[in-house]
N, C-alpha and C positions, 0 to 999 in steps of 0.2 A: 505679468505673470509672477506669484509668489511662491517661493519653493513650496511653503504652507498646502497651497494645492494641487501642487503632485504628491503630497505626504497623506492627504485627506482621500483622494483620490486613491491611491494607493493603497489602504485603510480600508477603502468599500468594496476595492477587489480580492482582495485580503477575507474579509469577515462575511461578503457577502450579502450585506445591507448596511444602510445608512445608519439604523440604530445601532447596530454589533459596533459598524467600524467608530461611532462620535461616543460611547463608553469608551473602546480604546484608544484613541486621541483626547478625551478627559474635555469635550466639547462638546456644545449642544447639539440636536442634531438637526433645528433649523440653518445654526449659523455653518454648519458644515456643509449641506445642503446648498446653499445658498453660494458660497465659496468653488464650489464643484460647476453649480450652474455658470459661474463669472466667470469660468477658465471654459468651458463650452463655447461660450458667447468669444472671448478671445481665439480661439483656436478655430472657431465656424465648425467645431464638431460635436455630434452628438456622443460623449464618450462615454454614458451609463444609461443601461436599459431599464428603467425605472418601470417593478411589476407587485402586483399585491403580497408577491410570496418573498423579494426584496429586490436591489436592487445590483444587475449584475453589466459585468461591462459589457461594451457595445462592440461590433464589428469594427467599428471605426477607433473604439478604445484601445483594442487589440492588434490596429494594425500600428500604434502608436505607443505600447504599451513596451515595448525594447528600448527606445530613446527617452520615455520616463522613467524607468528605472534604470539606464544609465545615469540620467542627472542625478538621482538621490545618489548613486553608490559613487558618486565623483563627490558630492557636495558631502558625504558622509566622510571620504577619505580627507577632502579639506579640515571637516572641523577636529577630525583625528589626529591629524598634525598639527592644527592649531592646539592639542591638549586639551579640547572639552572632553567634559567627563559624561556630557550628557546626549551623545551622540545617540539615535534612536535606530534600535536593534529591531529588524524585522522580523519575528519567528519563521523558522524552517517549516513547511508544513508539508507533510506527507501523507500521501494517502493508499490505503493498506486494505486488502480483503484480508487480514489476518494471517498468511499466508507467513510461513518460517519464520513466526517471531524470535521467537530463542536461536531460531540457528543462525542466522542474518543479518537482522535489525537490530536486535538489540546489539549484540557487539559490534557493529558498526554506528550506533550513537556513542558507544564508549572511546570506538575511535576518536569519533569528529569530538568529541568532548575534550580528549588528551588534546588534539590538534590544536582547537581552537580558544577552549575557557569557556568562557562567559558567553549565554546566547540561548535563547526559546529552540526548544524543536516542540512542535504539536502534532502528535500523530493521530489519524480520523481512520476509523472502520468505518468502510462504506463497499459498495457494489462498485463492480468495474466499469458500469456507465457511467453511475455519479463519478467516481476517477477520471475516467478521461474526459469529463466534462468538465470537471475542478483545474485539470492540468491545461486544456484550451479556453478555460476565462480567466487562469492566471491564479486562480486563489488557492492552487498547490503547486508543490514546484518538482516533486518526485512521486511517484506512483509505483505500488509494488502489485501485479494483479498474478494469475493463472490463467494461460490458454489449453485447451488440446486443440492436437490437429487441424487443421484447418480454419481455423480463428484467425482476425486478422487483425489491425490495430490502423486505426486512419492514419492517411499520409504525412496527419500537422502535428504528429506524436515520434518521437527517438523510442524505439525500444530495444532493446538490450537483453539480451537472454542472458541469465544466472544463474536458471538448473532448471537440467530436465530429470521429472523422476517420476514413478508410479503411485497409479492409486494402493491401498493397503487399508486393511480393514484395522480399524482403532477400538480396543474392547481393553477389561479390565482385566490383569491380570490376573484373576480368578477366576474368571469366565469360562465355562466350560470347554470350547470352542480353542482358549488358548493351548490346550494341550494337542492340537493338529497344527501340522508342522504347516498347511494351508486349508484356507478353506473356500467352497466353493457358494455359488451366487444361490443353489436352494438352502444351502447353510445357512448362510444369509438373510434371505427370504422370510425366515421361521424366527428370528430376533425384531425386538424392540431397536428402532435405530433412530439417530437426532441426524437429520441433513441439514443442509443451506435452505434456505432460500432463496426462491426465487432470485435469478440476478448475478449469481456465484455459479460461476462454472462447475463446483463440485455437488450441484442441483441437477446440472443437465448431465453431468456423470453417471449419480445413481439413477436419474429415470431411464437410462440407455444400458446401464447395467440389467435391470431389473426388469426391461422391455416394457416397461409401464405398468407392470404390476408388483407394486411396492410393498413393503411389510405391512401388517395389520395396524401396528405399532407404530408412530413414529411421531416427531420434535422436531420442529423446526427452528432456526435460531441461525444467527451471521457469521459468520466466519471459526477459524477454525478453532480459536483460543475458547471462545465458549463451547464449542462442541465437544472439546477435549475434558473442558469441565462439568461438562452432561454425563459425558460418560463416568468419567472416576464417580459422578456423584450412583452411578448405577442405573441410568436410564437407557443405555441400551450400546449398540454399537455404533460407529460413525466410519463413513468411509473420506479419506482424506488422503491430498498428497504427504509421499512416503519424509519427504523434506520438511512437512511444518510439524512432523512428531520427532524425527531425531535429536538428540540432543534437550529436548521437553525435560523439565524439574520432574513432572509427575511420570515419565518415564524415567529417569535415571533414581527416582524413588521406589521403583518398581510397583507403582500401581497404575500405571496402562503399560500395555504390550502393542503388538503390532503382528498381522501377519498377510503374506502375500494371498492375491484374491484367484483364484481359478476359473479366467473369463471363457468360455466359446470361442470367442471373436479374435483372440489373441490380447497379448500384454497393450493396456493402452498407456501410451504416455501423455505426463502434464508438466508444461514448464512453467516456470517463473520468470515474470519479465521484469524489468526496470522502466518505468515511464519516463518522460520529463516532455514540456513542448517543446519544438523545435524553432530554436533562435539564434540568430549568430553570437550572441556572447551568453557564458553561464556563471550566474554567481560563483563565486572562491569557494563559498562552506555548501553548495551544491553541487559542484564536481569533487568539491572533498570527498563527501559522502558516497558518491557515485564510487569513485573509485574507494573507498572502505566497501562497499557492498561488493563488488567486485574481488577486493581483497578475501572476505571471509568467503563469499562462494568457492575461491579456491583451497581455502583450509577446510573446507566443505568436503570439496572432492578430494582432498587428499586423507580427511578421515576415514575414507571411505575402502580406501585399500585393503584388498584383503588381507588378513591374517591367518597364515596358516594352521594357529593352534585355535582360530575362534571360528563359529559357525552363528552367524546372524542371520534370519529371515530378510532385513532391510536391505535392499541394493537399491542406489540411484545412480545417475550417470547424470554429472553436473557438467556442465560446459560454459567456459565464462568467456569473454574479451573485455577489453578494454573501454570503458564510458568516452566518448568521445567530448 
């Protein structure tokens, strides 16, 4: 067994195929192929699911896949000490429905950045099943998604609540509509609106808002950072949690507003969770981060106090702990 092929290995659960990962190891991707297969043959397991859409690890990879990258992160800290300079940096990869980027994420990369220096972080927009499927084959290592109520998250996933807060209608500062202190779901109804699709919980929000008869109007598009840019562009309204507009550039530029929704059913809440799989050891610059996300949720909730000379439509109610 050559380190070479836990690091190849490594690579294709990383990138997701055999060609992504032999671009990024600067190798062919027969001879990497081929090196993956030798270490199967030595080990008597089948450790990659080799499939036309690429190639992702195996059950048997996976239940091995804790003591392979213990050796790389032991044989990284040797050649560290040894003084190589050419130690190979795994990028951080996170996976995000778009959900609190400015209020969250981003200043908690600026953390782990101050912390640590030098080092990839890749962040992926995607669905919360692509997520927790990225986070149980290994080829993400933190996940940031949105439940309501009654959602659950499978057994082989840590999840960590960060904030729980409400939906809120996101329209353009000018909008008509902005001048009511709230508005209600026929309000609503009568606007052009850009929602999720399919796959984002704030899909299955408006069609339960709306009892399945939707705006005349509407756009669909991923997460919420485009949707926020639908809107200022004047395409309609978006309903989104109250958490991934505060603290927004094009809010604090004042062209989006925000205001609370007037349900029937009563106030529904949406929290923000933290993914990661669940393993006995976790990376150093992955609990870093865990704990920065954790950190700003709580400067989250603490921006949040009220003010008694200010009156803001916005209220959430964040609640954090500690990443384990």
């Amino acid at each position: 067994m050559r380190i070479e092929q836990l690091e190849y290995l490594a690579a294709v659960t990383e990138h997701g195929s055999l060609r992504r990962a032999s671009e990024a190891m600067h190798i062919s991707q027969p001879a990497l192929s081929e090196a993956v297969t030798k270490l199967e043959k030595e080990l008597g397991a089948t450790l990659l699911d080799r499939r036309r859409t690429g190639s992702r690890i195996s059950r048997q990879g996976l239940d091995l896949l804790q003591n392979m990258t213990e050796v790389l992160e032991a044989v990284d800290r040797l050649r560290q000490a040894a003084g190589q300079q050419s130690v190979r940096r795994r990028d951080l990869r996170i996976g995000t429905v778009n959900a609190a980027s400015s209020t969250l994420l981003a200043p908690a990369l600026r953390d782990l950045h101050a912390q640590h220096g030098s080092g990839g972080v890749e962040v992926v927009n995607a669905r919360q099943a692509d997520i927790q499927q990225g986070l149980a084959e290994g080829s993400l290592d933190l996940g940031l998604v949105n439940v309501l109520p009654g959602d659950e998250i499978p057994t082989s996933i840590v999840a960590d609540k960060l904030i729980e807060g409400t939906p809120v209608a996101c329209m353009r500062a000018d909008h008509p509509l902005a001048a009511q202190a709230r508005v209600s779901v026929e309000d609503l109804r009568a606007e052009p609106h850009v929602l999720m699709r399919p796959g984002f919980v704030m899909h299955r929000f408006a069609h339960r808002l709306f009892a399945g008869s939707l705006p005349e109007t509407t756009y669909a598009t991923d997460g919420a950072e485009m949707g926020k840019a639908m809107v200022a562009a004047g395409l309609g309204i978006s309903i989104l949690p109250d958490f991934s507009i505060t603290g927004d550039p094009l809010v604090r530029a004042g062209v989006l507003t925000t205001r609370p929704i007037l349900a029937g059913q009563g106030a529904t809440t949406v929290t923000l969770l933290m993914l990661r799989r669940r393993a006995e050891r976790v990376p150093e610059p992955v609990r870093d981060l865990q704990t920065a996300l954790v950190r700003q949720a709580g400067s989250y909730l603490a921006s949040l106090e009220p003010d008694p000379a200010v009156v803001t439509p916005i209220s959430s109610r964040a609640r954090t702990r500690s990443a384990q």
